[in-house]
C-alpha positions as CSV (number, residue, x, y, z in Angstrom):
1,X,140.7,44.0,145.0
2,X,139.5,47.5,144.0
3,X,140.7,51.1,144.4
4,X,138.4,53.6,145.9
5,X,138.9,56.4,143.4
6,X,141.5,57.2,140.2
7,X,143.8,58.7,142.5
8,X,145.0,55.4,144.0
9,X,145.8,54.3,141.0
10,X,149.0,56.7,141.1
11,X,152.5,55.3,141.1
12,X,154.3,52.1,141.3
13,X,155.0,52.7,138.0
14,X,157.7,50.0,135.8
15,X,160.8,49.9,135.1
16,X,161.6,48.7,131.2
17,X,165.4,47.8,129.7
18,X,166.1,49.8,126.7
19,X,167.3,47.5,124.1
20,X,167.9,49.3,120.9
21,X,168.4,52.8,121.1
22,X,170.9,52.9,123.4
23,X,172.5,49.4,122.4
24,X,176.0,51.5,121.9
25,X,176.1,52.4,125.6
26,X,177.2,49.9,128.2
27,X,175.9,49.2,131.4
28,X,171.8,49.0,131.8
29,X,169.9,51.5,130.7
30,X,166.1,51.5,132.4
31,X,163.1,53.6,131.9
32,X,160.9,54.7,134.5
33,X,157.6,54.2,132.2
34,X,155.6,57.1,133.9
35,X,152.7,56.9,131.2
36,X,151.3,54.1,133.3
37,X,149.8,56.5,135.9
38,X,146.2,57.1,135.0
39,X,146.6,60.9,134.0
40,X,149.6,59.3,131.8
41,X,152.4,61.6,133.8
42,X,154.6,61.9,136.6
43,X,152.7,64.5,137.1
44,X,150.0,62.8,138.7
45,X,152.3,62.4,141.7
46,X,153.0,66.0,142.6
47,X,149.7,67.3,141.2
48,X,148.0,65.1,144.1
49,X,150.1,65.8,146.8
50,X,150.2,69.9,146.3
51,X,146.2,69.4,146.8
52,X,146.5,67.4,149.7
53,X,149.0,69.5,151.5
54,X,146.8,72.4,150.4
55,X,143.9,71.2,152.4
56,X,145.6,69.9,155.1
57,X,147.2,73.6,155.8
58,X,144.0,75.4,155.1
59,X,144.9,77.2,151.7
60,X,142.4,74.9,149.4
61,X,139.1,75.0,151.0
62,X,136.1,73.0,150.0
63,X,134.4,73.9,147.0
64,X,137.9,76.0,145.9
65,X,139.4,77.2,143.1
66,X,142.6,76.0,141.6
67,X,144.0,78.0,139.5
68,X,147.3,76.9,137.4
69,X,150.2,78.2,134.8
70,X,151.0,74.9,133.5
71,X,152.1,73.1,130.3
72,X,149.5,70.4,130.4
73,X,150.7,67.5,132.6
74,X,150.5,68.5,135.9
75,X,146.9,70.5,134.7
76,X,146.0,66.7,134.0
77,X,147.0,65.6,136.9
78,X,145.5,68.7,139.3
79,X,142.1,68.4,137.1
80,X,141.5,64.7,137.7
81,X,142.5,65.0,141.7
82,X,139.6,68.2,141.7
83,X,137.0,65.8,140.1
84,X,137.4,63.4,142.9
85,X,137.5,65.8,145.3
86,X,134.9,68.8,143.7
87,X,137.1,71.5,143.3
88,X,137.0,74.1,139.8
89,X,140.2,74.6,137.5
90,X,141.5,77.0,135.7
91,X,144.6,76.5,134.0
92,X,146.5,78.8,132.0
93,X,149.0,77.5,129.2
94,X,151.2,78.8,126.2
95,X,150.8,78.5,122.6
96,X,153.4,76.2,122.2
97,X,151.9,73.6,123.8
98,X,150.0,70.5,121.6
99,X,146.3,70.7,121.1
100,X,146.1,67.5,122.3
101,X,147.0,68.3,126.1
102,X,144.9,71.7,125.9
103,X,141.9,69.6,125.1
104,X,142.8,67.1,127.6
105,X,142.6,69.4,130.0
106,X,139.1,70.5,128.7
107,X,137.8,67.1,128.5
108,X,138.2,66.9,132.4
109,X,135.9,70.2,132.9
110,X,138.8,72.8,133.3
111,X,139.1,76.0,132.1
112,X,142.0,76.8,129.6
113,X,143.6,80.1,128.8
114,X,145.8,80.2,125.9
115,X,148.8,82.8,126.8
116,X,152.0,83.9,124.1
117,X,155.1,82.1,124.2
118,X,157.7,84.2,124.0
119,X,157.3,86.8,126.3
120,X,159.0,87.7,129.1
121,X,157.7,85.6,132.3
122,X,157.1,88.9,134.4
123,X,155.2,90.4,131.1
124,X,151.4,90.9,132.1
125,X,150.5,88.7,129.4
126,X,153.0,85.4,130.6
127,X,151.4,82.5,131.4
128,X,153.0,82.5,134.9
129,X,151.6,86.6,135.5
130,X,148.2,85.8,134.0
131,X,147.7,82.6,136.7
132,X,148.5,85.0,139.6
133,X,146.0,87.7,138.8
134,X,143.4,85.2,138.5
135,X,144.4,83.7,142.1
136,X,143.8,87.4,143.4
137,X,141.1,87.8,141.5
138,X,139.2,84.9,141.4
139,X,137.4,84.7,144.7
140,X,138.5,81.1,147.4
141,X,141.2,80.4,145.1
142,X,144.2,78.3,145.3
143,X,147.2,78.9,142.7
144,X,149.3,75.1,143.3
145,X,152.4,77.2,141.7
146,X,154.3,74.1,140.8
147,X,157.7,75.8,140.3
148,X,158.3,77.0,143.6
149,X,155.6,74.4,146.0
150,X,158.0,72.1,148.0
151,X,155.7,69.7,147.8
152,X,156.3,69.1,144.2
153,X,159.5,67.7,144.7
154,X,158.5,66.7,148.0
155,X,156.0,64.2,146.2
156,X,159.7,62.3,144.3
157,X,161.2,62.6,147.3
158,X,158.7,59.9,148.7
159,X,157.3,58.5,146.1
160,X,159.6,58.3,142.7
161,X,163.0,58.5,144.5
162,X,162.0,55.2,147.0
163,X,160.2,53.4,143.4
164,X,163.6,53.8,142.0
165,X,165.8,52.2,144.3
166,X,163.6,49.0,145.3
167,X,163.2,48.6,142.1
168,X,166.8,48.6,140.8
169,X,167.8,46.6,144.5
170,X,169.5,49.9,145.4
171,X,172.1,49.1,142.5
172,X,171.1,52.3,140.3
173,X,174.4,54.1,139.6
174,X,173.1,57.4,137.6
175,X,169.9,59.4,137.2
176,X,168.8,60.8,134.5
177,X,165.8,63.3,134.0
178,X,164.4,66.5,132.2
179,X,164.5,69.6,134.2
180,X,161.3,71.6,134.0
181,X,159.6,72.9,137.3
182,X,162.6,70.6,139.0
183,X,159.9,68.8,141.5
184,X,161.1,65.2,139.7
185,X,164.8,65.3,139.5
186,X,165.4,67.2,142.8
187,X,163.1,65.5,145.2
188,X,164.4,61.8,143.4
189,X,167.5,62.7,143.7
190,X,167.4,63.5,147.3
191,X,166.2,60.3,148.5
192,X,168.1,58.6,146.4
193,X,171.8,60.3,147.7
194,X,170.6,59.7,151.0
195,X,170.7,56.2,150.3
196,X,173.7,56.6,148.1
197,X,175.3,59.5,147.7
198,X,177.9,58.4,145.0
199,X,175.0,58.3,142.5
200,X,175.3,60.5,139.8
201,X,172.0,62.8,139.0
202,X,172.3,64.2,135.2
203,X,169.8,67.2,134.4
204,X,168.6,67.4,130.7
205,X,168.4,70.9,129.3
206,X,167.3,72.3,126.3
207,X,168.6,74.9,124.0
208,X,167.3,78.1,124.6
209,X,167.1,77.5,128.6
210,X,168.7,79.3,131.1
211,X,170.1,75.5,133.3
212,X,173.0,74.6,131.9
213,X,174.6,78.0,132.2
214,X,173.5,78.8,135.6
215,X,175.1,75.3,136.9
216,X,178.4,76.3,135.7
217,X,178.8,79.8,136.2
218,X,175.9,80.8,138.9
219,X,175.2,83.7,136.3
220,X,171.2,83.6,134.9
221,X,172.5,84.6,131.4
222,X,168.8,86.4,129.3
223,X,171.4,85.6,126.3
224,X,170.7,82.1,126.6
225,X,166.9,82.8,126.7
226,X,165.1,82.3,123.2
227,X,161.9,80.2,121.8
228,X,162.7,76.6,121.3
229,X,159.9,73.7,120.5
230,X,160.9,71.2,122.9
231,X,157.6,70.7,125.5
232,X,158.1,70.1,129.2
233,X,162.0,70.6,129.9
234,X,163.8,74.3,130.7
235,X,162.7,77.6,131.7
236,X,163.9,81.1,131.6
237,X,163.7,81.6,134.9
238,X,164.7,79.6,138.1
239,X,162.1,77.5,139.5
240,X,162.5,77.1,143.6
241,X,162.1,73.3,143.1
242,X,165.3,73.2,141.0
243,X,167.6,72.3,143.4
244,X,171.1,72.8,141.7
245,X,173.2,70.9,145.1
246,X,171.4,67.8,144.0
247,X,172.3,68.0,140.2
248,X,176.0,66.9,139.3
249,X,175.4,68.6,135.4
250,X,173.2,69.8,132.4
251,X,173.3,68.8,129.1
252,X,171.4,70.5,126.1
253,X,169.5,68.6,123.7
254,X,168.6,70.3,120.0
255,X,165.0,70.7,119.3
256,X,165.2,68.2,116.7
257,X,167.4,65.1,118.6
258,X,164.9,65.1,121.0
259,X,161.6,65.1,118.5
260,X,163.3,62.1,116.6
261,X,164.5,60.2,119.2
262,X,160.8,60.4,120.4
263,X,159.8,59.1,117.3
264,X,162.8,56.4,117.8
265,X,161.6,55.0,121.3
266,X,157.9,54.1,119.7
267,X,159.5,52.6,116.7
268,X,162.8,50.6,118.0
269,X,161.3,49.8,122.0
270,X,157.5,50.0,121.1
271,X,157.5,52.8,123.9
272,X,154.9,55.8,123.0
273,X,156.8,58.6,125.6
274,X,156.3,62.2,125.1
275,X,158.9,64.9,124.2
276,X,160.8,64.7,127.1
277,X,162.0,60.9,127.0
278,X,163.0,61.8,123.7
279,X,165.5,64.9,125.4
280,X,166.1,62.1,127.6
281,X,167.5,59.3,126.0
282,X,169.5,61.7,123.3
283,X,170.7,63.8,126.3
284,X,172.1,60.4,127.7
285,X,173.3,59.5,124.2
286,X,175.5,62.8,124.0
287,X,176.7,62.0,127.8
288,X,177.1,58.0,127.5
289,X,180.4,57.4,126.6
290,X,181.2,58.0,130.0
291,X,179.3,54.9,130.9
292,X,180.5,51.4,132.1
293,X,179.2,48.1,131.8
294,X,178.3,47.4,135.7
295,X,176.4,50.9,135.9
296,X,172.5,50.9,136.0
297,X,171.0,54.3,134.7
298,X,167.5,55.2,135.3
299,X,166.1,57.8,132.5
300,X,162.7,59.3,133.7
301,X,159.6,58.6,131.0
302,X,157.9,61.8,131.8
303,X,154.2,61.5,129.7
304,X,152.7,59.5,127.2
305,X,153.0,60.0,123.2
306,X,149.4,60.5,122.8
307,X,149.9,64.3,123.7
308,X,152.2,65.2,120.8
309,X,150.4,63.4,117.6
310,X,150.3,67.0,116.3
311,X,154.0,67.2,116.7
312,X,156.9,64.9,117.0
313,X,154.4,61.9,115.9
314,X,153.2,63.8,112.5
315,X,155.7,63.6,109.8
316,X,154.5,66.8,108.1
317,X,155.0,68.7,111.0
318,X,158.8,67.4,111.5
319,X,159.6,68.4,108.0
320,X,158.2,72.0,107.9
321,X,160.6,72.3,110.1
322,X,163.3,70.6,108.7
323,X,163.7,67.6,111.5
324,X,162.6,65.0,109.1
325,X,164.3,64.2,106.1
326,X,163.8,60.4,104.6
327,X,162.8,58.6,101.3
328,X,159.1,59.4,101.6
329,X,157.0,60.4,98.6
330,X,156.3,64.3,98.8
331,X,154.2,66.2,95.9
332,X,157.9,67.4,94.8
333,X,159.1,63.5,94.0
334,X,155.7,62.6,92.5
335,X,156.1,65.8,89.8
336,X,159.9,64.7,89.1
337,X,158.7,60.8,88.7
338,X,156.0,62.1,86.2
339,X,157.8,64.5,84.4
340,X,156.8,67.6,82.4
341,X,152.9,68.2,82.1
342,X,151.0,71.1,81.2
343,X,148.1,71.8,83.3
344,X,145.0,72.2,81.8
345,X,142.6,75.2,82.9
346,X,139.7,76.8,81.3
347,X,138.4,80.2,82.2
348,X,135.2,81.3,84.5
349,X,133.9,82.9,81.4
350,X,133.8,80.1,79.3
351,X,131.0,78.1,78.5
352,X,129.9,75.2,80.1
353,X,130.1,72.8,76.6
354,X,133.1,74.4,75.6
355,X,134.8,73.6,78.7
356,X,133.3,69.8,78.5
357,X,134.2,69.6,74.6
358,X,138.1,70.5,76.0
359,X,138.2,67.8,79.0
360,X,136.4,65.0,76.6
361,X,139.4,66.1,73.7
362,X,142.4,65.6,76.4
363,X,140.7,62.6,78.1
364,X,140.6,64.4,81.5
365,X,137.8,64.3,84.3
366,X,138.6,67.8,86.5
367,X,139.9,70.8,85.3
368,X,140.5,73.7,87.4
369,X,139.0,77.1,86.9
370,X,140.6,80.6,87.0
371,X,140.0,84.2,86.9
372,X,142.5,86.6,85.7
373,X,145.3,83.4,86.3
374,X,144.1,83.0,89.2
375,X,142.4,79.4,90.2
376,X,139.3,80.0,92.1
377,X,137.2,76.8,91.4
378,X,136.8,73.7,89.6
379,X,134.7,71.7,87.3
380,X,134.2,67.5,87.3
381,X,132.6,66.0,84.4
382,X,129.7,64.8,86.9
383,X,129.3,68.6,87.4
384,X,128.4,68.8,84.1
385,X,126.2,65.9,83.8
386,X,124.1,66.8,86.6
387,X,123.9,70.4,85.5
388,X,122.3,69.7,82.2
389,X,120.4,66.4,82.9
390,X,119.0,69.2,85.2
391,X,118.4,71.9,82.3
392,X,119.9,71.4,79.3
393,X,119.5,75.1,78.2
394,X,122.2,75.5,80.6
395,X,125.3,74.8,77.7
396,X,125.8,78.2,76.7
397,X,125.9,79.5,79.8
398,X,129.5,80.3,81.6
399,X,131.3,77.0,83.6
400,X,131.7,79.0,86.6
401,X,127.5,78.7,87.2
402,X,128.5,75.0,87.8
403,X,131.9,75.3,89.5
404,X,132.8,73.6,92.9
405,X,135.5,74.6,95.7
406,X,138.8,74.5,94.0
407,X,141.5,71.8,94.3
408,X,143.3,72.1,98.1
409,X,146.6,73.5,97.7
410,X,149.8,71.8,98.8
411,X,153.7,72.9,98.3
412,X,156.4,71.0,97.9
413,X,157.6,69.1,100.6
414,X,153.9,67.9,101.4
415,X,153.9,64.1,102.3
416,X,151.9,61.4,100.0
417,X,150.2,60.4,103.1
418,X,149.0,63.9,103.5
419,X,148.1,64.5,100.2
420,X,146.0,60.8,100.0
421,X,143.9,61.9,103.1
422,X,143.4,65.4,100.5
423,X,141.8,63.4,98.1
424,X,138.6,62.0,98.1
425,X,134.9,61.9,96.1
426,X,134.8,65.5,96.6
427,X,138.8,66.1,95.6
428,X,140.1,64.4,92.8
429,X,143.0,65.8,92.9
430,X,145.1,68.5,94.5
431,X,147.1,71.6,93.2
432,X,150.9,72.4,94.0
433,X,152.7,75.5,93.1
434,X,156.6,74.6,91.9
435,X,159.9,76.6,92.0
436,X,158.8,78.4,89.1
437,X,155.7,79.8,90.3
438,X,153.6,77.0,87.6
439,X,150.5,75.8,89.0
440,X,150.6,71.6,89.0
441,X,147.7,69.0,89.6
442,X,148.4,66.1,91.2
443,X,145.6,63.3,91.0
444,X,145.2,59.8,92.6
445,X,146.4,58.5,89.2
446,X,149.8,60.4,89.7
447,X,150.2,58.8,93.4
448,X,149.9,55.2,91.9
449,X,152.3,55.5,89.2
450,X,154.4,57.1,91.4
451,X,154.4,54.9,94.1
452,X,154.7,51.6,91.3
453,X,158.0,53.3,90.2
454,X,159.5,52.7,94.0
């Protein structure tokens, strides 16, 4: 058997037990793996089904335009339907989206525009304002305008929804999902209370969205409305697909539960989901003790973790921003385990023997250079040797003739992963300013001994 084209490829996704992160919960807890389609997301579903109820009511004509605010997924999704079918993309996206799904979406041929964050959504510069001018402007072209398209959620409604409850033999007692556009949880949840309407449908939210408040009070609060990091969940606005009948609550995740139970799912159920499974499952968490042991919740996987290496997979990232605090070796712990050591620097004005006669009397191999206190460069002893095997006259003559691009720079709290990959034939070592405003160098030597002291 074969399929005719990617697209057919899309859906029938699995259903997988979760085991160990939510092992204090009872009942069954099941994850709809949606990293499985071929653009890795849900999104695939809706993305497809938008273009085919385009063409089928005229709006997306051959040889189109489809023009996009999106926040990478459901670009995927629309770019790999318009390869099969010849249409041109241009998507438009925020800043605080990964690199990895911006050039995702490039790698399929689309067109990407890069809009702020934190602006208003009716400010001329908004990802969502900047995707309608191009529909008007750009000429036979099609915005799919996920937030408000029925056929988004139309797309769960007969797809996702019907996955759900063959696959649980109609015995699934709760839903769980991340809200974004609302196409997934409104259109499952649909079918599914048609077919049961004692199931319970719970919306994850995310701090700095307007959800959760408008559910309980009706009132679309701008209070609640402020930056957060979390990809793919809330808005601060109300999308048309949201549809708040179908949706027994909200709960709000923090920025950082949802990036390290992200990080959990890959290490304790070998799952690589993106941001929003990690919202998820920690959104369940918070809501679980409600739980009993004959229930069967369903907790949407929305993308794959591939998209967020830069992110909630990168341990530097997660402590700059304070998520991530363990036992791992940072340039701060490897200073401590060494102690008290003056660094050694010479000046650009000094000569080139001088400075070799002062690295051969302390037994060192690098030595950075400075100006004024200032490091600019830095000298090897094979910088030396080469120099004046090359022209031996050259002794007298000032180090910085010979100098090299300085040491990197790190601070503090940079990781001993990060600072191995710094080091290399051309860096043997890197620099790192402490509390005190003292200039430290760290070398490969330093990274051993500290790591043999563990």
């Amino acid at each position: 058997m074969w399929y005719n084209n990617i697209l057919e490829t899309i859906g029938d996704t699995p259903l997988v037990k979760l085991n160990k992160v939510t092992r204090h919960l009872q009942g069954t807890i099941l994850a709809k793996i949606e990293t499985t389609n071929p653009g890795n997301s849900i999104k695939d579903r809706m993305a497809v089904k938008m273009i085919e109820d385009a063409e089928k009511s005229g709006l997306l004509k051959p040889g189109g335009t489809i023009i996009e605010g999106t926040s990478g997924n459901t670009g995927m999704g629309l770019a790999m339907a318009a390869v099969v079918k010849g249409y041109r993309c241009i998507f438009t996206t925020t800043d605080k989206q990964s690199k990895e799904k911006i050039d995702a979406l490039r790698a399929f041929g689309a067109e990407v525009i890069v809009c702020p964050t934190n602006v208003a959504p009716d400010d001329p510069r908004s990802y969502y304002a900047v995707s309608s001018r191009l529909a008007e402007e750009v000429p036979n072209a099609w915005k799919a305008n996920q937030y408000d398209n029925p056929s988004n959620a139309q797309a769960h409604y007969e797809q996702t929804g019907p996955e759900i409850w063959e696959q649980t033999a109609g015995k699934i007692t709760h839903l769980v999902v991340g809200v974004g556009t609302g196409g997934t949880i409104s259109g499952a949840a649909r079918y599914l209370r048609e077919k049961n309407p004692h199931i319970k449908v719970w919306g994850i939210d995310t701090y700095g969205s307007v959800f959760k408040k408008y559910k309980e009070t009706g009132i679309l609060d701008k209070d609640e409305i402020y930056p957060y990091i979390t990809e793919g969940i809330g808005e601060d606005f109300l999308p048309a697909n949201v549809d708040f009948s179908v949706i027994d609550l909200f709960e709000k995740v923090t920025d950082k539960d949802a990036a390290l139970m992200t990080r959990e799912l890959a290490r304790q159920e070998g799952i690589f989901a993106g941001n929003s499974a990690g919202s998820a499952v920690a959104g369940l968490l918070q809501l679980g003790h409600s739980l009993t042991k004959d229930d069967v919740v369903v907790v949407i996987f929305h993308d794959h973790g591939s998209r967020y290496m830069g992110k909630m997979y990168n341990e530097d990232w997660l402590r700059e921003r304070g998520f991530l605090q363990d036992k791992k070796l940072t340039a701060q712990t490897i200073l401590n385990k060494r102690g008290k050591q003056e660094t050694v620097t010479a000046d650009v004005q000094q000569s080139i023997m001088e400075t070799f006669n002062m690295m051969k009397t302390l037994n060192i191999s690098q030595i950075p250079i400075t100006q004024q206190g200032m490091v600019i460069s830095k000298v090897t002893e094979s910088d030396i040797l080469n120099a004046l095997l090359e022209n031996a006259a050259l002794k007298s003559a000032p180090v910085e003739t010979i100098a090299s691009k300085s040491f990197p720079f790190v601070d503090l709290k940079t990781s001993i992963d990060k600072i191995s990959t710094l080091i290399d034939k051309d860096n043997q070592a890197v620099l790192v300013e402490d509390t005190s405003g003292k200039i430290n160098i760290i070398t490969q030597y330093d990274i051993i001994n500290a790591i043999s002291e563990i």
